[in-house]
N, C-alpha and C positions, 0 to 999 in steps of 0.2 A: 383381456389378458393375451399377450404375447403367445402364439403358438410354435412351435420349435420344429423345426425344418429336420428331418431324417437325414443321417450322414452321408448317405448316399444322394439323394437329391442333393444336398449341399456339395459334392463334390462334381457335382453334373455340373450347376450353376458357374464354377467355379473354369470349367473347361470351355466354355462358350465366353467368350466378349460381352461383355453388358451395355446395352444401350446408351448410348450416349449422342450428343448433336454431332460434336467435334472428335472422330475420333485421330487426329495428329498428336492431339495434345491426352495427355493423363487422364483416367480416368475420375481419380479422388477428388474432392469438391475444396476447391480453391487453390490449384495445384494445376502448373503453366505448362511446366517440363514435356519434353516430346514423349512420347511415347518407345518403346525400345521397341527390334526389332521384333515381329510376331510374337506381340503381347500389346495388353489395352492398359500398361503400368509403366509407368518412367523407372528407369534405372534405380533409383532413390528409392520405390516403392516396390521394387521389384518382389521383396517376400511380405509384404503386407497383403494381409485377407481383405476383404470389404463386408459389409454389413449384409445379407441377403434377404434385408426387407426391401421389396422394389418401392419407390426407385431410388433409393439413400444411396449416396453415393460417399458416405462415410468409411473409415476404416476400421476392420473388428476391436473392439476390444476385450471383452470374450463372450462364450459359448456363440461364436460365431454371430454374434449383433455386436453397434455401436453402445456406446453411453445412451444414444436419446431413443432406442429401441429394446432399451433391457441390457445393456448388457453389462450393470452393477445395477447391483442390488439395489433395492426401493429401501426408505425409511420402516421402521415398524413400528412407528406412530399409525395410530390408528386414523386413514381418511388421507394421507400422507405418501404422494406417488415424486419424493426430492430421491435423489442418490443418494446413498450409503456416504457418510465422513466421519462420524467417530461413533465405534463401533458399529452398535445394530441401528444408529437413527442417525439423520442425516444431521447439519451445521445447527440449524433451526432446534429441532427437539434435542439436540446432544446435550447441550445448556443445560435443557430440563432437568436431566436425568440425572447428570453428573451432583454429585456433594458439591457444596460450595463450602469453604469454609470460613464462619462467620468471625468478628472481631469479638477479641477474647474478653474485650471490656462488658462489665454485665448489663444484662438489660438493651445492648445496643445489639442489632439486628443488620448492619451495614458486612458487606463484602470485605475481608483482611487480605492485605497487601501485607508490607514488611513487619515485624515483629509480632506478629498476628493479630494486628490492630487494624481499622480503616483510616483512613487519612484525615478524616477528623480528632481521631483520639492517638494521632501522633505516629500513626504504619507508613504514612509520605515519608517524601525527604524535604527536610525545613531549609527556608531560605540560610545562605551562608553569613548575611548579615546578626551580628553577636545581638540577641536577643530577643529577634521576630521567630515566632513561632508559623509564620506564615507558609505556607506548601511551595514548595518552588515548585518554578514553571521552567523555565526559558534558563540556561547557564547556569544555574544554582541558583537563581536570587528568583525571588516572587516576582509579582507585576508590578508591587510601587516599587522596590529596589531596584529591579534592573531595568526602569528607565532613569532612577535615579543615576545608576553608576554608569551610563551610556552618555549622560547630560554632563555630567562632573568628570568625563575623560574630555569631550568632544569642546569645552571649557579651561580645561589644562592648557590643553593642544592650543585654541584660539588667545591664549594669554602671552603664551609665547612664539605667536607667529608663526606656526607651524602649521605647513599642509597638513590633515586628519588622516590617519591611515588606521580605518575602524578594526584591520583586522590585530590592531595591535591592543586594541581594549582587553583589558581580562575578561568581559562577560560574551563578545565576540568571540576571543578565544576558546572561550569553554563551549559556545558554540559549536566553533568549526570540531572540536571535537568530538561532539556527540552527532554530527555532521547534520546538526540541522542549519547550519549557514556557510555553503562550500564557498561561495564567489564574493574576491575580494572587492571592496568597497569604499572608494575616495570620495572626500567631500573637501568642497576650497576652506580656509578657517573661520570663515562667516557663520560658523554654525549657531553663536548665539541670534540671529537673527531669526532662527525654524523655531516653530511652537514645539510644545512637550510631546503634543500629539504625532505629529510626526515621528519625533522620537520612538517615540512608542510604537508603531508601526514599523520602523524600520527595525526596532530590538523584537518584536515578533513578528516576523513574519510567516506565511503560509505555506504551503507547498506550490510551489511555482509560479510566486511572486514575487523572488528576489527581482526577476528581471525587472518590472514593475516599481520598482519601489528604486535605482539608479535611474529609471525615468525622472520620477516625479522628482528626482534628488535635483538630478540636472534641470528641472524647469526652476524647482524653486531656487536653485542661485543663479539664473538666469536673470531672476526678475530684482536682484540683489542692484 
């Protein structure tokens, strides 16, 4: 357990300089900045406290410690030494504790999303295709639709000779709107030549694979 520094001792601490290799540069740990004139604190940090466990070289955040010294509160799960995030217990047991509220269908035991159903008993949002009950994923449409309607624009386009400009697809579109697909993306009209799979790769993509995926674009019409 944490022992707590008298305020006075803490204000000693605080009128001396603290150890450090380099003192030109700031005290605080990761922190370049020169130091200001007599003082061991950069202009920027000039009323920031530091942590008074030696030799943290952190900044308080209270009762005079850092976060990794006490200075928020412990989970009160029991055995449990994480920071405090919602309420009394930290990210981890906060889950626990919390109600969860089940789907209203009986018998079913699953987490309720929208209308206080789970998304098997229809709380998703259904693909926009008239008739599939399927969960959309990606723009509104499920996973076989919206490579379907990626393949059947990218097929328009190549019937009449037209350069592709994916960001004019509707499910592109609806994409860049919900901004999971910001960067625009040309392909020559050769595109009946790419398998589905690809398709399908480029209509889902991951977080920070667009780049990745105008690579592989431009190899395979390379090889065209």
């Amino acid at each position: 357990m944490t022992t707590l520094v008298p305020r006075i001792a803490l204000a000693t601490i605080e009128e001396h300089a603290p150890t450090k290799i380099d003192d030109s540069t700031c005290f605080f740990k990761d922190c370049d900045n020169p130091v200001a004139p007599k003082s061991w604190k950069c202009a920027f940090h000039r009323n920031r406290g530091r942590c008074h466990m030696q030799p943290c070289r952190n900044q308080v955040y209270a009762r005079n410690l850092c976060v990794r010294h006490g200075g928020k509160r412990r989970c009160a799960a029991f055995g449990c030494s994480r920071n405090v995030r919602l309420g009394e217990f930290c990210s981890r047991h906060g889950d626990l504790t919390a109600p969860k509220k089940l789907c209203s269908t009986s018998g079913c035991t699953n987490v309720a999303h929208k209308l206080h159903r789970c998304v098997r008993h229809g709380g998703g949002r259904q693909c926009l295709v008239n008739g599939c009950k399927t969960h959309a994923r990606t723009g509104g449409y499920c996973c076989r639709h919206g490579t379907t309607k990626l393949f059947e624009f990218g097929t328009s386009a190549r019937n009449e000779h037209q350069w592709i400009d994916w960001t004019a697809s509707p499910l592109i579109a609806s994409c860049n709107q919900q901004g999971e697909m910001s960067q625009e993306t040309r392909v020559h009209d050769d595109i009946g030549n790419l398998d589905l799979t690809f398709l399908h790769t480029l209509c889902f993509p991951t977080d920070g694979d667009v780049d990745n995926i105008v690579i592989d674009m431009g190899e395979s019409l390379w090889q065209l």
